[in-house]
C-alpha positions as CSV (number, residue, x, y, z in Angstrom):
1,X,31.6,-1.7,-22.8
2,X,29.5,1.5,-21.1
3,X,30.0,0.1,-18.0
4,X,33.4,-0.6,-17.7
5,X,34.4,3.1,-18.9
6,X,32.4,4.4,-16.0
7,X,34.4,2.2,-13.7
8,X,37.5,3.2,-15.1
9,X,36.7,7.0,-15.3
10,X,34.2,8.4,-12.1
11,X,34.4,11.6,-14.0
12,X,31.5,10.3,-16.4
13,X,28.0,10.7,-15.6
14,X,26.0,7.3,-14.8
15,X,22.9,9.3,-16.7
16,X,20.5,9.4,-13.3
17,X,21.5,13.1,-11.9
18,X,21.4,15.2,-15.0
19,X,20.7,18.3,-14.8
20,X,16.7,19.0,-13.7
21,X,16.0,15.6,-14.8
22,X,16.9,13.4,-11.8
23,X,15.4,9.9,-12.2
24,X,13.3,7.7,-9.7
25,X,15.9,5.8,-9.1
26,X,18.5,8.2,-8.2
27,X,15.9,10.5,-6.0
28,X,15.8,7.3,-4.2
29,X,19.3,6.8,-3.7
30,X,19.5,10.2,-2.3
31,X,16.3,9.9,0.0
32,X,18.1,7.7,1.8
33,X,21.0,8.7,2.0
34,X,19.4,12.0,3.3
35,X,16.7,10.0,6.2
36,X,20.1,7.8,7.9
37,X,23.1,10.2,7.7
38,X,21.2,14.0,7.8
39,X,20.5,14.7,11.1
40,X,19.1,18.1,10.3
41,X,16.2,16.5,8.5
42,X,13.0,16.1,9.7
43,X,12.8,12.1,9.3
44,X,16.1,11.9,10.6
45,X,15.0,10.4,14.2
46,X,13.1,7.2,12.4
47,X,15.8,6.6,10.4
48,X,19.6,7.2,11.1
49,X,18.5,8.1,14.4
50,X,17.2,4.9,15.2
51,X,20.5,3.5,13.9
52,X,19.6,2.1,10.1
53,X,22.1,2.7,8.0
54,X,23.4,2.1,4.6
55,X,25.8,-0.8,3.3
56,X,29.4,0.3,2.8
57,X,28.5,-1.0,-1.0
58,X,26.0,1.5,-1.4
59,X,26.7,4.5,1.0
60,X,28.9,6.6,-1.6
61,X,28.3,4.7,-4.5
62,X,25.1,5.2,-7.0
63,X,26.1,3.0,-9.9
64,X,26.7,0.1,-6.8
65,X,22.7,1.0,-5.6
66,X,21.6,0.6,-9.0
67,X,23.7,-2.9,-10.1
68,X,22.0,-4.7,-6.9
69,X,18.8,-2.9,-7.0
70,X,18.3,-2.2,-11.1
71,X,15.7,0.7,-12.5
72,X,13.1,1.3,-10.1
73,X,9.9,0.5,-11.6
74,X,6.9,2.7,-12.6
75,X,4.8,3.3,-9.6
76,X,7.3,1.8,-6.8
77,X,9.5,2.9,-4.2
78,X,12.5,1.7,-2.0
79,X,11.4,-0.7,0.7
80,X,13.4,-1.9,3.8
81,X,11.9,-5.6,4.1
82,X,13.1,-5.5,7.7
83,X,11.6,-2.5,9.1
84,X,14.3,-2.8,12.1
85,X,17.2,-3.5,9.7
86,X,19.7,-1.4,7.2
87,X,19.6,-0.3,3.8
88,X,21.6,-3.0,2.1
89,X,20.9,-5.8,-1.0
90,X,18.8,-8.5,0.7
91,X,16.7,-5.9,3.1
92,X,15.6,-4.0,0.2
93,X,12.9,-3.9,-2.5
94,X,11.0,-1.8,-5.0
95,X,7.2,-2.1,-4.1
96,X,4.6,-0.2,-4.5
97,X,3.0,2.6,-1.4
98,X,0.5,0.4,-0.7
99,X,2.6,-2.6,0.2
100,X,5.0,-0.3,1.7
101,X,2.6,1.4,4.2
102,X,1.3,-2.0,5.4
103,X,5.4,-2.5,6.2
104,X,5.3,0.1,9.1
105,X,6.1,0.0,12.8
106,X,2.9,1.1,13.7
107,X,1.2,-1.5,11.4
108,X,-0.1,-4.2,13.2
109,X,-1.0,-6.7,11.0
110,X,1.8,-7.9,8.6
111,X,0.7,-11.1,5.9
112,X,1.0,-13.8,8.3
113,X,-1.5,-12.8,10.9
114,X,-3.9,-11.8,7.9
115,X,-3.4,-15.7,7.0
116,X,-3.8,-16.6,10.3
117,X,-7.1,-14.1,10.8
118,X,-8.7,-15.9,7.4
119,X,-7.7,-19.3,9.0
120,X,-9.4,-18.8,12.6
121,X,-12.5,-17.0,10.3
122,X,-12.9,-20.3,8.3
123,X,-12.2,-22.5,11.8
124,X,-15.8,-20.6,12.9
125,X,-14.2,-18.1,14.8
126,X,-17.0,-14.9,15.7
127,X,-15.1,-11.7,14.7
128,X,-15.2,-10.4,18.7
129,X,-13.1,-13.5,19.1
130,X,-10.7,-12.9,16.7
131,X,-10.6,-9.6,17.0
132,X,-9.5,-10.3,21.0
133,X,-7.4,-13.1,19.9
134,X,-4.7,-10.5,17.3
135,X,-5.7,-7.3,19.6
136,X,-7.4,-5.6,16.2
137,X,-10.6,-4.1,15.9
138,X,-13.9,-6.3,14.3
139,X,-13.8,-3.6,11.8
140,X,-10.2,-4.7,11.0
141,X,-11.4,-8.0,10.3
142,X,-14.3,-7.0,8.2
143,X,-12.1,-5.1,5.9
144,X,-10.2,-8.2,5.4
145,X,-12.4,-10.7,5.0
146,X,-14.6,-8.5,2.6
147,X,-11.7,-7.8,0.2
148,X,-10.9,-3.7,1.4
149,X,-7.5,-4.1,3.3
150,X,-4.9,-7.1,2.7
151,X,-6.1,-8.3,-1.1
152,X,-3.1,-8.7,-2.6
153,X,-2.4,-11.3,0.0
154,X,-5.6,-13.0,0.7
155,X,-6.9,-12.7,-2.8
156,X,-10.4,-11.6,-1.7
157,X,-11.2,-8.9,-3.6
158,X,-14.7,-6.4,-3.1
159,X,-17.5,-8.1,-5.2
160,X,-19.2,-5.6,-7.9
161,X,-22.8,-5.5,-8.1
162,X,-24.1,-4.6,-11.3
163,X,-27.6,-4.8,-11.6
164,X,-28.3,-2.1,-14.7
165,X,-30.0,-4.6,-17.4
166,X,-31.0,-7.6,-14.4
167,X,-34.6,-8.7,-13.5
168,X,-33.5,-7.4,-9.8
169,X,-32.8,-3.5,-11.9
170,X,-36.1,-4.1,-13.3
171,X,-38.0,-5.0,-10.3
172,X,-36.2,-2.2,-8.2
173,X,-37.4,-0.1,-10.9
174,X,-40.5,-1.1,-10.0
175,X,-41.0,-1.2,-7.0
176,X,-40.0,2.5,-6.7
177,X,-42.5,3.3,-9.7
178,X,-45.3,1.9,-7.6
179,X,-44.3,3.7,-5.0
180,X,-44.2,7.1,-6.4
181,X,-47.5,6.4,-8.0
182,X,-48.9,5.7,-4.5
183,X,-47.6,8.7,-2.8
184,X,-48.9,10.8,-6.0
185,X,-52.2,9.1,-5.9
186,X,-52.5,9.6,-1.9
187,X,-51.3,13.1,-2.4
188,X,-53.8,13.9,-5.0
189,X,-56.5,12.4,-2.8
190,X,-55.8,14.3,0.4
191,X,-55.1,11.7,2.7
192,X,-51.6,11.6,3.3
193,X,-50.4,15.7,4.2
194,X,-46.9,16.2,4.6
195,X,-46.0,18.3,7.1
């Protein structure tokens, strides 16, 4: 019933713009609006000056923005899936800055060459050749295979070491005991003299 009194009467608010309280959503309606059609703003050349633009559907219309793309979740932002293609209902996403800034044009990895580095890894692959192979650095490829870039798509993730409460805590523990009491002893005796 809400909605079809705001499409009768544009004078009603839609609730995203009121005053000081502008929600996600709506800030990023009007982000990018402001990167494709400002050309006085400073990310103007990567967007609208590259030629991505914004569907007729959503280019003057908010409550249009918000039926295709609904709330923008906690944590997300508005994501072209197509780096190279407009702002319009099957190019764009919520997701969150992570995912986003893997989604670049300087980014040279996207998920299907991290599939295809894990792939030529478990073929026996060395990291040099891989790394010459997709034109990325070894390190790269450490960082993915070892769970620190790329987890959420190769579902590595960084093993935790815990040893507090193990036999390997205990004979660490040890081991550095021993040691101190060495270097005391040899202290005490004169025959070790730091400089």
């Amino acid at each position: 019933m809400a909605e079809k009194i705001i499409a009768q009467n544009r004078n009603l608010s839609h609730g995203h713009a009121k005053k000081d309280c502008r929600t996600t959503t709506y800030v990023s309606w009007g982000s990018m609006k402001t990167r494709c059609l400002n050309k006085r703003t400073a990310y103007y050349s990567r967007y609208g000056g590259r030629g991505i633009t914004i569907c007729d559907r959503w280019v003057n219309s908010f409550e249009n923005f918000l039926e295709d793309m609904g709330e923008c979740p906690e944590g997300m932002t508005l994501d072209r899936i197509d780096n190279s293609g407009n702002y319009e209902p099957n190019n764009c996403r919520w997701t969150t800055m992570a995912l986003q800034s893997q989604n670049r044009r300087s980014t040279k990895l996207n998920e299907k060459k991290v599939n295809e580095v894990i792939a030529l890894r478990k073929d026996g692959l060395s990291y040099r050749k891989i790394a010459g192979r997709m034109g990325i650095s070894k390190r790269t490829i450490e960082s993915i295979l070892n769970g620190q870039r790329w987890a959420s798509v190769t579902g590595i993730s960084r093993p935790t070491i815990t040893l507090v409460g193990t036999p390997q805590y205990d004979t660490v523990l040890y081991g550095l005991a021993t040691a101190l009491e060495i270097m005391g002893n040899l202290i005490l005796s004169r025959r070790y003299h730091p400089l």
